[in-house]
N, C-alpha and C positions, 0 to 999 in steps of 0.2 A: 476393483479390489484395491485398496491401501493397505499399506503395511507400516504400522504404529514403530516409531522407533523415540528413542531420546537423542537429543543433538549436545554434547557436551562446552557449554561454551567459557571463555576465559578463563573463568573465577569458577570454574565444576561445576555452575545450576546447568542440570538436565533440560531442557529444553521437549517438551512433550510435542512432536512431529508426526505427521501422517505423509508420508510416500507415496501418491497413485502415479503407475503409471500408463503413457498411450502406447497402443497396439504398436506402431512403427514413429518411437519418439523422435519428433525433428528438432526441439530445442527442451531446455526447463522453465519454467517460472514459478518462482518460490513469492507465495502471498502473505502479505503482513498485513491482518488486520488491525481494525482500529479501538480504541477503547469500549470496553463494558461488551467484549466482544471474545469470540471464543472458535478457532477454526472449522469445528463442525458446523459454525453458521455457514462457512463458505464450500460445505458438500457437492452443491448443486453448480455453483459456480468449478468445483474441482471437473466433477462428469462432463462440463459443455466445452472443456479445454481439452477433457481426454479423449474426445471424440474428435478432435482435431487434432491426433493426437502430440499435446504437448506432455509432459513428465508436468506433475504438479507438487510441489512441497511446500506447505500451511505448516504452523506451529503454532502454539498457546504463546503468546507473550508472558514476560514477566507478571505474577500476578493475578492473570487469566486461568480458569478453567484448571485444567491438569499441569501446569506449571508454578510450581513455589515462588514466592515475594509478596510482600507489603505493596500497596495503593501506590504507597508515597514513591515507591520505584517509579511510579511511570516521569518522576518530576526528573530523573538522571536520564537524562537524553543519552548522554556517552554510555552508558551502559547498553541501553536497549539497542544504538549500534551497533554494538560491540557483539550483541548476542545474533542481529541479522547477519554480522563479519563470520559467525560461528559456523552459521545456516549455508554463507554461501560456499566457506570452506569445505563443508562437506559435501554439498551436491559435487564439487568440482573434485572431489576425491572417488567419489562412488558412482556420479553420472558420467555419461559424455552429453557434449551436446553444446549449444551458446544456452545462455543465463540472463532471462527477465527476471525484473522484480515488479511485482503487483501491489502497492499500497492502497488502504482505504482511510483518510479519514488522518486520523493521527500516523498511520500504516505507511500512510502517503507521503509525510514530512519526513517519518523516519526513513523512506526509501530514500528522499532526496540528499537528508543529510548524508546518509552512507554514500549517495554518489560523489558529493562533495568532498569530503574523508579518501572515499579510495575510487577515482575516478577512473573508469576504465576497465571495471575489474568485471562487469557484466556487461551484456552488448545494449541492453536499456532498459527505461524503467514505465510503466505505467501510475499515473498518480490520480486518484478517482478523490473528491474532496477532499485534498491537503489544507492544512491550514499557514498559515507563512505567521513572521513575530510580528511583522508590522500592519495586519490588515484589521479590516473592522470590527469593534468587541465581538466578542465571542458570541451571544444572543440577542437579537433585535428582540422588542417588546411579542412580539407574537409567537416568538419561540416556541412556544409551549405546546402548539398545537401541533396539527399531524405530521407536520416534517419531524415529529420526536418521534412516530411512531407509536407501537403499542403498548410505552413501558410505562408505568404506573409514574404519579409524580415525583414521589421522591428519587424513584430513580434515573429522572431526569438530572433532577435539580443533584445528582453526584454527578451525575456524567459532566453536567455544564461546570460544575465544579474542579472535574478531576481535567477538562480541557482547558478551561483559563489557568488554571496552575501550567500546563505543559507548554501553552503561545508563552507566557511569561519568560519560560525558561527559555524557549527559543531567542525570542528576545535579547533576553541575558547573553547567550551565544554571539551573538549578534553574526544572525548568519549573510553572507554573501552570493544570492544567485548565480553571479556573473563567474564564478567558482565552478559552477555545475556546465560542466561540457560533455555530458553523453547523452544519447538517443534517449527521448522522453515523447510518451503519449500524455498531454495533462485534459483530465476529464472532470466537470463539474454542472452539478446540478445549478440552472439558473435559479429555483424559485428556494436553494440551499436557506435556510434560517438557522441553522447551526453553525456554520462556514459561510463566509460571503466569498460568492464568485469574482470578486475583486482580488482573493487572495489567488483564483488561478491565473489571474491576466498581468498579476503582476510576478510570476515564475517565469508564464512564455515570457513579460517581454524582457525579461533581466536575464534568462538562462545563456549562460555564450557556448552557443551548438545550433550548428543553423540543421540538426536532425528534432524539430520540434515540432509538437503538435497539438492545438489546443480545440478541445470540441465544450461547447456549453451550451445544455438541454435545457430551452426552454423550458418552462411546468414542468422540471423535475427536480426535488429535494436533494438531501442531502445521501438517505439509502439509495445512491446508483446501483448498487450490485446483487440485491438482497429483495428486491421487487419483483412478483414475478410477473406484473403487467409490461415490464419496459425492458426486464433484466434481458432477454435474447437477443434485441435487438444490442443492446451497451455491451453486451459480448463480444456478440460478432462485430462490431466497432474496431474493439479489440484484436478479438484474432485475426482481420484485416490490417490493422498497424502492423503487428507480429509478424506475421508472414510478409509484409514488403520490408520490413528493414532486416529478416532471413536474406530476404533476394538480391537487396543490395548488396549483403554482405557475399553472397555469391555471384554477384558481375564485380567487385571487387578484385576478388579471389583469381576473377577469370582472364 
């Protein structure tokens, strides 16, 4: 059961959120998806968390679904941080618990930048095909095929459109991994044509946090999460990293 709320972020846009939570919650992870993308896509992915049971909190990005903004928003990187800085202020008002971030995709870059920004503020992040500013064009010649999935051409050709705009602007940033010191799971499809898996080998190896981890699936694109031939197993991946950096933090503690 979810329970629909608005997240009020900086500037007043509402931020349209879903709440599920698990039977006996042992941490949160709030998921940030990725362009032309919209959190009910990640339903399914919220159930195989609550069954473990994590507290999960999704929201519509700017522009997205049930949340208000222009396209051109996704090119203001500082905002769309600003708006997960809103996300995490709230679980940490209304939840207990430690704080994952889930990124997919564009989701992914923005979890990093916010860890960069405010390092330390959650216990870590999961990053499932991020894109970095300096890694290879945005689409290889073959692009077009199944790694786009089942969406019609033109709305590929926005999607690839609205993501070389967004590397650009990282770019422009000119961001610093070696900046990025918290616990990070980074996950990436090897056979990605959307993202090159070059851009996750270059986060492990520049991130300065020796709590890193990089996994890269052979034969699998760019949808890691959203598959449901491979998606259980890339979960439990997941909820495996999660619960050992739980435990560390309790021999820690101890």
């Amino acid at each position: 059961m979810s329970d629909i709320n608005y997240i009020s972020s900086f500037d007043s846009t509402n931020l349209y959120a879903k709440i599920s939570l698990g039977e006996s919650p042992v941490a949160n992870l709030i998921v940030v998806h990725g362009l032309s993308e919209e959190l009910d896509d990640y339903d399914e992915v919220t159930a195989f968390f609550n069954e473990y049971d994590f507290n999960v909190i999704h929201y519509d990005q700017r522009s997205h679904s049930n949340t208000s903004g222009i396209k051109e928003l996704h090119e203001r990187i500082d905002i769309l941080v600003e708006d997960l800085k809103a996300v995490v202020d709230y679980v940490k008002k209304q939840l207990t618990g430690e704080i994952f971030i889930l990124g997919h995709g564009v989701g992914g870059s923005l979890a990093t930048l916010f860890g960069i920004k405010y390092p330390q503020e959650v216990l870590g992040f999961v990053s499932c095909g991020g894109l970095s500013p300096t890694g290879q064009p945005l689409l290889r010649d073959d692009a077009g095929d199944d790694a786009a999935g089942d969406n019609d051409e033109s709305t590929n050709i926005e999607k690839q459109r609205m993501i070389q705009n967004f590397r650009e602007r990282l770019h422009e940033i000119n961001i610093d991994y070696k900046q990025f010191t918290d616990r990070v799971l980074i996950m990436h499809g090897g056979d990605d044509k959307i993202v090159s898996s070059d851009d996750a080998i270059q986060f492990y190896k520049e991130a300065h946090t020796t709590h890193k981890s990089l996994r890269i699936y052979d034969g699998l694109n760019h949808e890691l999460l959203n598959v449901s031939s491979y998606r259980g197993m890339l979960l439990s991946d997941i909820v495996n990293w999660l619960e050992f950096e739980l435990s560390c933090v309790e021999q820690d503690e101890n």
